[in-house]
C-alpha positions in Angstrom: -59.0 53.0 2.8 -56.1 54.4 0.5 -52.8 54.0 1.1 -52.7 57.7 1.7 -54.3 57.7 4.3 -53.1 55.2 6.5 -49.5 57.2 5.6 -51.6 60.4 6.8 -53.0 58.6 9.7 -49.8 57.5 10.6 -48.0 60.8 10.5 -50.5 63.2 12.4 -50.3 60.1 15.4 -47.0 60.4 15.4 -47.0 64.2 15.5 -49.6 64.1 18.1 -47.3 62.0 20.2 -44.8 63.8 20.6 -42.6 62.2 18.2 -40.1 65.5 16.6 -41.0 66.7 13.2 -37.9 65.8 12.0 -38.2 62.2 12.3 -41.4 62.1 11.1 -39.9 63.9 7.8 -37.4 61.3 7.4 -40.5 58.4 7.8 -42.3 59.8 4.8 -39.2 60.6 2.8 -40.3 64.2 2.3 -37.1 66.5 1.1 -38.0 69.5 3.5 -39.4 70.1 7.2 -41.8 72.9 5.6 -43.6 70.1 3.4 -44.3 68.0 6.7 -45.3 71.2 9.1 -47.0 72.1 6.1 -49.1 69.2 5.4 -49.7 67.9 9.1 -50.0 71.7 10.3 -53.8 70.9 11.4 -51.9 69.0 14.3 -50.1 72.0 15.4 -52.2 73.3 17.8 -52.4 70.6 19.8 -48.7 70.6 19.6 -48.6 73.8 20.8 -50.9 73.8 23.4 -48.9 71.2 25.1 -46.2 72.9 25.2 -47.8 76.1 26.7 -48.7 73.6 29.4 -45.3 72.6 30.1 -43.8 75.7 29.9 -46.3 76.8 32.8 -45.7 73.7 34.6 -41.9 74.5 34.6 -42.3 78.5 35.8 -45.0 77.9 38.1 
């Protein structure tokens, strides 16, 4: 296993736990919040999905 991807690895569990996209940025030293969404996007949906569960849970 590379380096890579325990870095990878690391940052998509993170994402996936909730942890902000911001700090997750800062982690990997990347310059710009687009290059993170960018590169972990395939964890999005997941991301997203929670929070149209939420969202539900809150209005009921």
């Amino acid at each position: 296993m590379r380096f890579h991807d325990l870095r990878h690895g690391a940052a998509s569990l993170l994402l996936a736990q909730g942890v902000h996209p911001r700090i997750v940025m800062e982690k990997l030293g990347h310059t710009t919040i687009t290059l993170t969404m960018n590169t972990y996007s395939h964890v999005i949906p997941d991301l997203q999905r929670e929070a149209a569960t939420k969202m539900e849970a809150v209005l009921g």
